[in-house]
matplotlib code that plots the C-alpha trace (Angstrom):
import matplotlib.pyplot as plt

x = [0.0, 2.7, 4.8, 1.4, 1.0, 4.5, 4.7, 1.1, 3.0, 6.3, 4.0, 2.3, 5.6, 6.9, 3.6, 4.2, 7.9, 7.3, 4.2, 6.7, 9.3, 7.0, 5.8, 9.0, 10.3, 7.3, 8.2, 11.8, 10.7, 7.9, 10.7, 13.2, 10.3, 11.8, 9.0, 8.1, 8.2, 6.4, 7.7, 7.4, 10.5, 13.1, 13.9, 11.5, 13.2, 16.8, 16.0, 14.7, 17.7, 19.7, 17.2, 17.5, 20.8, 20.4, 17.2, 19.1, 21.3, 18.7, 17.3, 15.1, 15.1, 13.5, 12.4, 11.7, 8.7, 8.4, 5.3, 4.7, 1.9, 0.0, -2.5, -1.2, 1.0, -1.7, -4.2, -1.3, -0.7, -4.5, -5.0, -1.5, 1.1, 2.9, 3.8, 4.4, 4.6, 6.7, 5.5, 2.5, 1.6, -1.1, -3.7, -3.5, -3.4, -7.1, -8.5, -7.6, -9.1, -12.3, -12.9, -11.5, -12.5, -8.9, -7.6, -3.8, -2.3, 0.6, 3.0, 5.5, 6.9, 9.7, 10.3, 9.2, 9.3, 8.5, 6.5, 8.3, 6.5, 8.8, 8.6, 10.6, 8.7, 9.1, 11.4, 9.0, 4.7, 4.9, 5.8, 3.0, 0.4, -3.5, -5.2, -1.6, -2.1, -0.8, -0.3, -1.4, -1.6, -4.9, -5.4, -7.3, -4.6, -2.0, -3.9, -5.1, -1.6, -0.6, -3.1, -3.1, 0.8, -0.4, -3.0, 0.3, 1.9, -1.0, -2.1, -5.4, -7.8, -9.9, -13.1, -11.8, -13.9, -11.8, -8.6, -6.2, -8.8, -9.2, -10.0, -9.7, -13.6, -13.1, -10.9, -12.8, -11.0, -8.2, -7.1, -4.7, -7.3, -5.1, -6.3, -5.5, -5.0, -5.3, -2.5, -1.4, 1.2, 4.0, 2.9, 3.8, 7.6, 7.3, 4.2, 6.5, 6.9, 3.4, 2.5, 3.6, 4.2, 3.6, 3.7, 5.8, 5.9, 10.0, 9.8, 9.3, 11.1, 14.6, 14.0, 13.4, 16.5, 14.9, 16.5, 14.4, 16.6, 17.8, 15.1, 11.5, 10.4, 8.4, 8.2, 6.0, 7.1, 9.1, 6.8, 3.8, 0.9, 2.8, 5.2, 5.4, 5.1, 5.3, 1.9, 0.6, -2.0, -4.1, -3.7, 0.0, 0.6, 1.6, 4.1, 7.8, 9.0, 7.5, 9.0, 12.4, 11.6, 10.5, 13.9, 16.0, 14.6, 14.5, 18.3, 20.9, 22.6, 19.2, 19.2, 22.9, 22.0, 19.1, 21.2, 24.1, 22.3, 19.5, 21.0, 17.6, 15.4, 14.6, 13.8, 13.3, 10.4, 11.1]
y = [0.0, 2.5, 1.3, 2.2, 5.8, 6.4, 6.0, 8.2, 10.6, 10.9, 10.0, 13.4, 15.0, 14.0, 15.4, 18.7, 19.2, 18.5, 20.9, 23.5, 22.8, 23.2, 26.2, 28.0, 26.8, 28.1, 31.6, 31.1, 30.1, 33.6, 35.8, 34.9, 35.5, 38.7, 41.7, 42.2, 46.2, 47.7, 50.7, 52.3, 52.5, 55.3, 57.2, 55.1, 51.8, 53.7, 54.4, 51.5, 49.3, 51.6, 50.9, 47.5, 47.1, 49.3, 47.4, 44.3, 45.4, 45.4, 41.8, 43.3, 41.1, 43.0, 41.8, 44.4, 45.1, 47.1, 48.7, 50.6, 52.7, 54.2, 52.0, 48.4, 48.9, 49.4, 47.1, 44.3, 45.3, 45.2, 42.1, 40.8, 40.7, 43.4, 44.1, 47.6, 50.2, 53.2, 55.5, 57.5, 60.9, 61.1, 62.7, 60.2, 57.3, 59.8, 59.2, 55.3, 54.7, 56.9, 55.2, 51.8, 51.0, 50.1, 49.8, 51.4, 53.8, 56.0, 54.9, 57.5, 60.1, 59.5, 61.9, 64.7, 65.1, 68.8, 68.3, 69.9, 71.8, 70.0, 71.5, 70.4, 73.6, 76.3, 77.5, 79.4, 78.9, 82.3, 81.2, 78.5, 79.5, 79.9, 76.0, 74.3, 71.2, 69.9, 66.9, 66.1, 62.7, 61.4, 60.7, 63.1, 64.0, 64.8, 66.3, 68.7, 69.4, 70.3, 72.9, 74.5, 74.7, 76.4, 79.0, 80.0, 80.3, 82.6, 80.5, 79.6, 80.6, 77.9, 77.4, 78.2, 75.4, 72.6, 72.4, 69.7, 67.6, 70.3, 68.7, 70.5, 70.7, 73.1, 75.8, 79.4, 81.2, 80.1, 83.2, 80.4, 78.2, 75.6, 71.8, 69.7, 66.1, 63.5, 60.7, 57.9, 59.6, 56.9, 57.7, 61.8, 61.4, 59.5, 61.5, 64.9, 64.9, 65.1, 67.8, 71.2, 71.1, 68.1, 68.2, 65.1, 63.7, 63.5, 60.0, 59.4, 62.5, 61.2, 57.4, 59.8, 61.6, 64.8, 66.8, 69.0, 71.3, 71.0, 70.5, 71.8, 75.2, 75.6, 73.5, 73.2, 74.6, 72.2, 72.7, 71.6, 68.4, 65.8, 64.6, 60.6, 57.8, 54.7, 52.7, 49.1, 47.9, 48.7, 45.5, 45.8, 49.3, 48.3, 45.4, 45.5, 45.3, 48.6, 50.5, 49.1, 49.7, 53.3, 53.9, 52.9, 54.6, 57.7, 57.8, 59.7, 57.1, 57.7, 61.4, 61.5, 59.1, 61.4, 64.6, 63.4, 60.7, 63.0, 66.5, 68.7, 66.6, 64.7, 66.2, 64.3, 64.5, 63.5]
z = [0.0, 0.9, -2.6, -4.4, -2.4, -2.7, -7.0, -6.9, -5.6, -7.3, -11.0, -9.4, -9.1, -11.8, -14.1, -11.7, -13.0, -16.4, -16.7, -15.0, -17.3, -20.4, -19.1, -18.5, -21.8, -23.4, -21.5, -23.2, -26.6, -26.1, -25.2, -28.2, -30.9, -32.7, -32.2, -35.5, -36.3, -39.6, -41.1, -44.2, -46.9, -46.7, -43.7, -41.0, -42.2, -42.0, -38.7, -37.1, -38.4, -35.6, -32.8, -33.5, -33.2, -29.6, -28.6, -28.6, -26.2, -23.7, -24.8, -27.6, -30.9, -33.6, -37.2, -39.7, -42.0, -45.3, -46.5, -49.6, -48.4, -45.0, -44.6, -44.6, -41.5, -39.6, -40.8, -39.9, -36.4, -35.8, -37.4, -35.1, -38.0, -36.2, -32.9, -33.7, -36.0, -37.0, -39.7, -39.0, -37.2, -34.4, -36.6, -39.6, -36.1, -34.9, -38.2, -38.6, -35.8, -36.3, -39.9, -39.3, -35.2, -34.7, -31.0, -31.9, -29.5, -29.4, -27.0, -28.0, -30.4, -33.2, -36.1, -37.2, -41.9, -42.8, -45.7, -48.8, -52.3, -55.4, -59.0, -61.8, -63.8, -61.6, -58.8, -56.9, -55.9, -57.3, -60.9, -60.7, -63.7, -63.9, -64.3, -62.7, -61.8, -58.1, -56.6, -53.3, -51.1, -51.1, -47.2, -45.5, -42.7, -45.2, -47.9, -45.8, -43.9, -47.2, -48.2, -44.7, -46.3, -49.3, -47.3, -45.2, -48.8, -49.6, -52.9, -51.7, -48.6, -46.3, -44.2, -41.2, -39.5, -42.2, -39.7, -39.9, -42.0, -44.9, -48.7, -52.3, -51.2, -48.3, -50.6, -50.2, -52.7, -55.3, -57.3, -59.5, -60.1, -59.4, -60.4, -57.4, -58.3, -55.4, -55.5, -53.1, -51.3, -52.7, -56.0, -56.2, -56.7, -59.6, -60.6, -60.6, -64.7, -65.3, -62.9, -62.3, -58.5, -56.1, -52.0, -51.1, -47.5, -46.7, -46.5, -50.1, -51.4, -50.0, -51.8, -54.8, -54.7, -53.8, -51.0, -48.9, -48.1, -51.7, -54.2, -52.1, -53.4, -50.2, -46.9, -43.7, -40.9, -38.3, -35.3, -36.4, -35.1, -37.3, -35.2, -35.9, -33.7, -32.3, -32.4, -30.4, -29.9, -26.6, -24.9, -25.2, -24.7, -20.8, -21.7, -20.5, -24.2, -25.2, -22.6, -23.7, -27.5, -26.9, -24.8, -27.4, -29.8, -28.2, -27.4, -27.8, -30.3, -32.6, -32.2, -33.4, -36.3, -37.0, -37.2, -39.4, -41.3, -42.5, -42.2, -41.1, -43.3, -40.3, -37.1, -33.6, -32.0, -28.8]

ax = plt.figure().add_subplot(projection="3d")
ax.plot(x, y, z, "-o")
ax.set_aspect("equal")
plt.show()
């Protein structure tokens, strides 16, 4: 009887130890899946291949995404493809998540792109002629960051109710007639031939060749809402591994890399 009690217990022991040891190597095996991080192409991927490198230091494995456009990135890290991503300002996150019911949050800022006026027909928005056709990104956050760029310019004149959501719909007076023509934002550097200026988010100007501080005819002005960020979802937002991936990337290791990589077509934002 006390043979049979005894093997009960060390069988029950034995079951105890080996759900433990499952368990713990399960908590290993979670801990060494890279955090996959989308970004967008250019500058954003540029930069995150330095906080990975830092984030490691302090345990963090990272694996990179590229996207081609704004809306993917965060359509994957709702749907759990992503644990993160790094690309997007706080009022194209506000409208996401107003159109789509996405639960994304800011966890912190990045970067801040001045968005620059390009021309390959004139050098000035002076020299721009009656009927001149313009390129502008289709979203609604940075179409309308761009002509709120173009009433400081004195081109055109707004509602003042439109704010940071203004559309070619909300123009009040445009003594130019100018012919706005909606692109994909990824679409307006390679679009430049066929129009007579373009507003190009920095992110795809530098890809393109086209230096802001160079090439743009006009650009925003650097304090301004469109600072970028870092996005997760809401469950995660309080997880150790943000905390850590925020912290490296706003270091001083980035904010040199930012400075002498990108030369004031980049500005932290943090």
């Amino acid at each position: 009887m006390n043979n049979k009690r005894n093997t009960l217990k060390f069988l029950a022991h034995s079951a105890f130890a080996v759900a433990m040891a499952a368990s713990f190597s399960g908590s290993l095996l979670a801990q060494d899946k890279p955090l996959k991080i989308g970004v967008t192409a250019g500058p954003h991927a540029q930069i995150f291949e330095q906080v990975k490198k830092i984030a490691e230091k302090d345990g963090l494995k990272i694996q990179i995404v590229e996207f081609s456009d704004y809306i993917q990135p965060n359509a994957a890290l709702a749907a759990g493809d992503l644990d993160a991503n790094s690309y997007q300002h706080k009022p194209f996150l506000d409208q996401q998540v107003k159109d789509r019911g996405y639960k994304i949050v800011s966890v912190g800022y990045t970067v801040n792109f001045p968005i620059g006026i390009y021309s390959k027909k004139v050098k000035s928005l002076k020299e721009l002629k009656e009927g001149a056709r313009f390129g502008i990104p289709n979203d609604p956050t940075n179409g309308g960051r761009v002509l709120l760029v173009l009433q400081d310019q004195g081109l055109i004149k707004l509602k003042p109710e439109a704010g940071l959501k203004a559309t070619p719909l909300d123009v009040t007076d445009n003594p130019k007639k100018i012919k706005f023509v909606e692109l994909d934002a990824a679409q307006l550097p390679r679009s430049l031939d066929d129009l007579d200026a373009a507003a190009i988010n920095t992110n795809y100007a530098l890809p393109a060749g086209l230096s802001p501080a160079r090439d743009a005819i006009a650009q925003e002005a650097a304090k301004s809402p469109y600072v970028n960020l870092l996005a997760v979802r809401e469950q995660d937002k309080d997880k150790p591994w943000v905390g850590k991936l925020v912290k490296a990337y706003q270091s001083e290791e980035i904010r040199k890399f930012i400075q002498a990589e990108f030369k004031g077509a980049v500005l932290t934002g943090f």
